[in-house]
C-alpha positions in Angstrom: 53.0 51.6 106.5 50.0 54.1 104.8 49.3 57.3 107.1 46.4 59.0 106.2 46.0 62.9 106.7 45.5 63.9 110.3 42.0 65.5 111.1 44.8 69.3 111.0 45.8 68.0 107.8 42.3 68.0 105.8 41.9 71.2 107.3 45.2 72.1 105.4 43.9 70.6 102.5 40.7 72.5 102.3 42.3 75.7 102.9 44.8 74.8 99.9 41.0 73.9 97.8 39.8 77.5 99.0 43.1 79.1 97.8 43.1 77.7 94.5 39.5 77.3 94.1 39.5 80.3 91.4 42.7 78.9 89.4 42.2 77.2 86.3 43.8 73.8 86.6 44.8 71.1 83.7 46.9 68.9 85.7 47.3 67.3 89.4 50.6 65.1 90.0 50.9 63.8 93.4 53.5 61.5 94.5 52.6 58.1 95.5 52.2 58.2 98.9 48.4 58.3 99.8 48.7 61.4 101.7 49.6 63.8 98.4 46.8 62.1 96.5 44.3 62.3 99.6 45.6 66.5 99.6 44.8 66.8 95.8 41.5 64.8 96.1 40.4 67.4 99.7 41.6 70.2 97.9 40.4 69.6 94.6 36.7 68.4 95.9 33.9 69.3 93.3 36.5 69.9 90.6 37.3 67.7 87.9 40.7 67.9 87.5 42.7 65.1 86.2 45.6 63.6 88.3 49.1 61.7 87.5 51.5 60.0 90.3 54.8 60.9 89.8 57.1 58.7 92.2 60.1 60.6 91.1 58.7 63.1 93.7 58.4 60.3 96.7 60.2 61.0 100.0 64.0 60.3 100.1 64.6 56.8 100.4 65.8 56.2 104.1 66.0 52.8 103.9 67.1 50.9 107.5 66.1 54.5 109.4 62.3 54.4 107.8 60.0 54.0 111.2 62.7 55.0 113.1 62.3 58.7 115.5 63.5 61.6 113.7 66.2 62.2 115.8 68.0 59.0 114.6 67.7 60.1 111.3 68.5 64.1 112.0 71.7 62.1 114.1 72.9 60.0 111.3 72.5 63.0 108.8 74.7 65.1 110.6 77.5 62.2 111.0 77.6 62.0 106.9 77.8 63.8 103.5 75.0 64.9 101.1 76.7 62.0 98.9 76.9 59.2 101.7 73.9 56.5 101.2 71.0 56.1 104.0 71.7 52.3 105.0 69.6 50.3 102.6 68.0 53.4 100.8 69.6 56.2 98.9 71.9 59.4 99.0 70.5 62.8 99.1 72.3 63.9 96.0 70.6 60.5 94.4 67.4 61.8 95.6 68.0 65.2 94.7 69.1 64.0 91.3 65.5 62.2 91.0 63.8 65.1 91.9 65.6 67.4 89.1 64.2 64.5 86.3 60.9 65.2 88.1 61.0 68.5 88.2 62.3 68.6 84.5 59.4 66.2 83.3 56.6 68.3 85.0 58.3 71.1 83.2 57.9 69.6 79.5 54.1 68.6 79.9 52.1 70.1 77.8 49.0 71.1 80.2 49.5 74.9 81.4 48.6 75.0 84.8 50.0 71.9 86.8 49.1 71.2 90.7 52.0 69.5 92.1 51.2 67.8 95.6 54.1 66.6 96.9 56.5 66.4 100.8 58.5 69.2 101.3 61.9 68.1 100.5 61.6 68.4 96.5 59.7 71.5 96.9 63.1 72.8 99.5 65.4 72.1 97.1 63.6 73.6 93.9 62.8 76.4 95.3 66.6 77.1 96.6 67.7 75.8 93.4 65.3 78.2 91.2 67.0 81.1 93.2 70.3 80.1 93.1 71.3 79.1 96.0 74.5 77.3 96.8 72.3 74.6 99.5 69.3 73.2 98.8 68.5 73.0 102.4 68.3 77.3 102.1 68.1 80.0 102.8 64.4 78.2 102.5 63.9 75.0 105.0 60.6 75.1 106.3 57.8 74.2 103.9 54.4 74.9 105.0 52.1 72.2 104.2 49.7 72.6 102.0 50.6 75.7 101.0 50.7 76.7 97.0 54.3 77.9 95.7 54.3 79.0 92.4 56.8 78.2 89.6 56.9 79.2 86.0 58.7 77.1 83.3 62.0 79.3 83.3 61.6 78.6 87.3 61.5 75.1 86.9 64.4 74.7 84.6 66.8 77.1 86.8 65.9 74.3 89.9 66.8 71.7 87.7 69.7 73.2 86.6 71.3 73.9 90.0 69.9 71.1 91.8 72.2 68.9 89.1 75.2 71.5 89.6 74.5 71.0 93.6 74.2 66.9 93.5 77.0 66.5 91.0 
């Protein structure tokens, strides 16, 4: 079921418009969830900007435990490996893996200066995998939201390379 941005959320999406309002941009990719492409469109107001939907990025698919409180899915998380399936939806090393061939194509456009507006979790896991790290849940976990990171193409390719490593 769609949820649209909160009346806090288009706040967050203006202030993300005012932050970039002075950067050159050739690309926006959101995800395909109407939330991203409602962000890019707030934040990008005025602009003309073209956009592309990547559903590589989309949300980890949760399958059985989508609608359901958090704290069922935080509970069945902590009973099961990175590698153990949600019921009816998919791994987080599957996910993770899609978000490394997302990462990777976004990397191999073309256009120089890419907005990507996307949930938190690919963004966790390439910004611990561009450093290194040997968990893509950290040492970075919270994501602010609608907050700019910034990657270069060298960045990109070291997330893809250890998110892989890290998912197997």
């Amino acid at each position: 079921m769609p949820v649209p941005l909160t009346d806090p959320g288009r706040l967050e999406a203006r202030r993300l418009g005012d932050q970039l309002a002075n950067l050159p941009l050739d690309l926006v990719i959101h995800t395909s969830f109407g939330r991203t492409r409602e962000t890019a469109e707030i934040a990008l107001e005025g602009r003309d900007v073209p956009t592309s939907v990547e559903p590589l990025l989309d949300d980890i698919k949760i399958g059985d435990l989508e609608g359901r409180r958090i704290a069922e899915y935080r509970a069945w998380k902590r009973e099961h490996t990175r590698a153990d399936r949600f019921p009816g939806g998919e791994s987080l090393d599957e996910a993770a893996r899609r978000y490394a061939q997302a990462w990777e194509r976004v990397a191999a456009r073309a256009e120089r200066a890419i907005l990507v507006v996307c949930h938190e979790i690919p963004l966790r896991y390439a910004l611990n995998g561009a450093s290194g790290s040997d968990d893509l849940d950290s040492p970075v976990h919270d994501i602010a939201n609608a907050t700019p990171y910034l990657f270069d193409e060298p960045g990109l390719e070291r997330a893809v390379t250890r998110m892989r490593e890290l998912a197997g």
